[in-house]
Structure formats: structure tokens, C-alpha cells
C-alpha positions, 0 to 999 in steps of 0.5 A, a space after each residue: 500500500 502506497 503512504 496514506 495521509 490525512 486532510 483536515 478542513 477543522 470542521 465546526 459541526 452544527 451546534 458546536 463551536 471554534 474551541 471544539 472543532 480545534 481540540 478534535 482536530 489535535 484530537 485526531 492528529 494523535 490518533 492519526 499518528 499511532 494508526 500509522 498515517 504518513 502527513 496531516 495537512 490542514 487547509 487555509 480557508 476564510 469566512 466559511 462558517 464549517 471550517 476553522 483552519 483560517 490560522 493555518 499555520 498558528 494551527 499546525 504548531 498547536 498540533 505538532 507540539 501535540 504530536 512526536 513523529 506525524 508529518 504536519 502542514 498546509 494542504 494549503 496556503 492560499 499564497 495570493 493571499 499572503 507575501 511570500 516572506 511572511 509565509 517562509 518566516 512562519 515555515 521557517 519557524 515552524 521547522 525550527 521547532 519541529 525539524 524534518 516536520 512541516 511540509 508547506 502545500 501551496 494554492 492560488 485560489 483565494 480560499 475564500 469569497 472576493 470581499 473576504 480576499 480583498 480584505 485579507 490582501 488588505 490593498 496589496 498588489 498580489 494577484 492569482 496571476 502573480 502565483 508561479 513568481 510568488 512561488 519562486 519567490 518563496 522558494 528563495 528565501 528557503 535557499 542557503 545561499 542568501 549572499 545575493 539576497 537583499 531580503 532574507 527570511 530569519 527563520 526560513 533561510 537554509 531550513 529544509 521545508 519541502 514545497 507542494 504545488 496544490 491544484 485542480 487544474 492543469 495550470 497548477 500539474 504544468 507548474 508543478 512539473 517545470 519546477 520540479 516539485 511534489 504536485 498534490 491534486 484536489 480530486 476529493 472536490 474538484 475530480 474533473 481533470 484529474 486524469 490529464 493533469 496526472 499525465 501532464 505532471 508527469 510527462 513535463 516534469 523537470 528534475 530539479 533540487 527538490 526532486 528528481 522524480 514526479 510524485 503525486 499526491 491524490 485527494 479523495 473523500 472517504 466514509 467508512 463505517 460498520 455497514 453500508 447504510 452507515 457509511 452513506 448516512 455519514 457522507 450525507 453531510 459533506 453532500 449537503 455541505 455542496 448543495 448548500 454552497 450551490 445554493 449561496 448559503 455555506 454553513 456548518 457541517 450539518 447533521 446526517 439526514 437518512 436517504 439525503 441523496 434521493 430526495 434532491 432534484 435530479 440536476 443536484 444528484 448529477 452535481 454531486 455525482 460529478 463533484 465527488 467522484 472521487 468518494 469512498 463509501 461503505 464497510 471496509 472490504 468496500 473501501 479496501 476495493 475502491 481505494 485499490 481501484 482508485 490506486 490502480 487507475 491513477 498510479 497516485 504515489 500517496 493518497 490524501 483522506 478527507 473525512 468530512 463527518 459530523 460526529 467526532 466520534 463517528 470520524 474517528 471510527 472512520 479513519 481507524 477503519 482505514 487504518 486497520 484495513 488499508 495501513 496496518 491490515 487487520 481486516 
């Protein structure tokens, strides 16, 4: 089995709140790291009212101090949103106290709503267009040759903090791969191009410094359970979760509704077929079957978990699931 990872959107449930949804996230980084998984990324995203990971990187040092071995980082930083020093200094940084630790996955979608963003580059002349130079310019600060550097990121400068390409397109698989970088594709909500930015990635791909081979990593929705008809109980939540985005009215993460897929209007189930393509639902012999399909078909290097379940407990269970079936193989 290929390295499996873990990605936390820090869901708030209905009814619940900030404090709680960050203490199950550290919660679930120690499980996930006595079950065996290789990373936990946690994703930058703004004014959602379901998902405290904003802080991203204040969030990834709560849970490294909390964890020993587990690989932590951002699956990703919305690096428009940021400038490219203040991102390696917070890096830097975080390596410094957790060395050999911190991966730092990087995206040009703002994460957010257009006022949200406006207000998060507060007047700053950054745009989504200026990405590819915003990450060269990242990487620089990394260099441990700062001679010919006038600006010079303290923390950051020398330290080894590997760089993702994070993407759903094959602009981010072409940058990816001229830059010789680890290329992580968001398959768990965006599947559409999934097969060709594979092959673009690795047919482009130029060996460099960081990594003399193309190695990619796939996102994949997942909702394991004792039966069935639990499993897809679990995974309503998520699909309301898109519903309600088509809708304009994101939330919380709601609560399971039994049957939630058969009672929408035929063009919200075809949405939904079509956004989660890339979903894993069922006991684990079902999700033991469609990984290694999933595996199979794209040659994925890892594999990259999404859980998005409202109870706690119940994600728990889910990714111990995966873990004795998929990881430790005790099914």
C-alpha cells in the first residue's frame, strides 16, 4: 500500500463551536499518528462558517507540539493571499521547532469569497496571476545561499521545508512539473481533470533540487463505517455541505439526514455525482476495493483522506477503519 495521509478542513459541526472543532482536530492528529498515517495537512480557508483552519499555520504548531513523529502542514496556503516572506518566516519557524516536520502545500485560489480576499490582501498588489513568481519567490528565501539576497527570511533561510504545488487544474500539474516539485491534486472536490493533469505532471516534469522524480499526491473523500447504510448516512453531510454552497448559503457541517441523496432534484444528484467522484463509501472490504481501484487507475504515489463527518466520534471510527484495513491490515 502506497503512504496514506490525512486532510483536515477543522470542521465546526452544527451546534458546536471554534474551541471544539480545534481540540478534535489535535484530537485526531494523535490518533492519526499511532494508526500509522504518513502527513496531516490542514487547509487555509476564510469566512466559511464549517471550517476553522483560517490560522493555518498558528494551527499546525498547536498540533505538532501535540504530536512526536506525524508529518504536519498546509494542504494549503492560499499564497495570493499572503507575501511570500511572511509565509517562509512562519515555515521557517515552524521547522525550527519541529525539524524534518512541516511540509508547506501551496494554492492560488483565494480560499475564500472576493470581499473576504480583498480584505485579507488588505490593498496589496498580489494577484492569482502573480502565483508561479510568488512561488519562486518563496522558494528563495528557503535557499542557503542568501549572499545575493537583499531580503532574507530569519527563520526560513537554509531550513529544509519541502514545497507542494496544490491544484485542480492543469495550470497548477504544468507548474508543478517545470519546477520540479511534489504536485498534490484536489480530486476529493474538484475530480474533473484529474486524469490529464496526472499525465501532464508527469510527462513535463523537470528534475530539479527538490526532486528528481514526479510524485503525486491524490485527494479523495472517504466514509467508512460498520455497514453500508452507515457509511452513506455519514457522507450525507459533506453532500449537503455542496448543495448548500450551490445554493449561496455555506454553513456548518450539518447533521446526517437518512436517504439525503434521493430526495434532491435530479440536476443536484448529477452535481454531486460529478463533484465527488472521487468518494469512498461503505464497510471496509468496500473501501479496501475502491481505494485499490482508485490506486490502480491513477498510479497516485500517496493518497490524501478527507473525512468530512459530523460526529467526532463517528470520524474517528472512520479513519481507524482505514487504518486497520488499508495501513496496518487487520481486516
Amino acid at each position: 500500500m502506497i503512504p496514506l495521509s490525512l486532510l483536515d478542513l477543522s470542521p465546526i459541526s452544527a451546534g458546536s463551536t471554534v474551541g471544539a472543532s480545534l481540540r478534535n482536530s489535535l484530537d485526531l492528529a494523535q490518533h492519526a499518528e499511532g494508526w500509522g498515517f504518513h502527513r496531516y495537512w490542514l487547509a487555509e480557508h476564510h469566512g466559511m462558517p464549517g471550517i476553522a483552519s483560517a490560522a493555518t499555520a498558528v494551527l499546525i504548531a498547536h498540533l505538532a507540539a501535540g504530536t512526536s513523529t506525524l508529518r504536519l502542514g498546509a494542504g494549503g496556503i492560499m499564497l495570493p493571499n499572503h507575501s511570500p516572506l511572511v509565509i517562509a518566516e512562519q515555515f521557517g519557524t515552524l521547522d525550527a521547532l519541529h525539524p524534518g516536520r512541516i511540509d508547506l502545500g501551496v494554492g492560488r485560489a483565494p480560499g475564500t469569497d472576493p470581499a473576504t480576499s480583498r480584505a485579507l490582501r488588505n490593498h496589496r498588489d498580489a494577484q492569482v496571476e502573480q502565483f508561479p513568481q510568488d512561488v519562486a519567490e518563496l522558494i528563495g528565501y528557503f535557499n542557503a545561499d542568501t549572499s545575493g539576497q537583499r531580503v532574507r527570511a530569519i527563520p526560513g533561510a537554509g531550513q529544509h521545508v519541502p514545497v507542494w504545488i496544490l491544484g485542480s487544474s492543469l495550470f497548477g500539474a504544468q507548474l508543478a512539473a517545470h519546477l520540479g516539485l511534489p504536485y498534490a491534486f484536489a480530486s476529493h472536490f474538484a475530480p474533473g481533470q484529474l486524469m490529464d493533469a496526472i499525465k501532464v505532471y508527469r510527462e513535463q516534469f523537470k528534475p530539479s533540487a527538490a526532486l528528481a522524480e514526479p510524485y503525486v499526491m491524490l485527494g479523495i473523500s472517504l466514509f467508512a463505517a460498520d455497514s453500508d447504510a452507515e457509511a452513506e448516512l455519514l457522507a450525507s453531510s459533506w453532500q449537503q455541505v455542496f448543495v448548500n454552497l450551490l445554493n449561496g448559503t455555506p454553513g456548518q457541517l450539518p447533521p446526517p439526514v437518512a436517504n439525503y441523496m434521493n430526495k434532491l432534484p435530479a440536476t443536484q444528484q448529477a452535481m454531486l455525482h460529478d463533484v465527488l467522484a472521487c468518494t469512498m463509501v461503505g464497510t471496509a472490504d468496500k473501501i479496501h476495493q475502491q481505494v485499490n481501484e482508485f490506486i490502480a487507475k491513477t498510479e497516485a504515489d500517496e493518497l490524501i483522506i478527507t473525512s468530512q463527518i459530523y460526529d467526532h466520534q463517528a470520524r474517528l471510527h472512520s479513519y481507524d477503519i482505514v487504518a486497520n484495513t488499508l495501513i496496518n491490515n487487520k481486516d
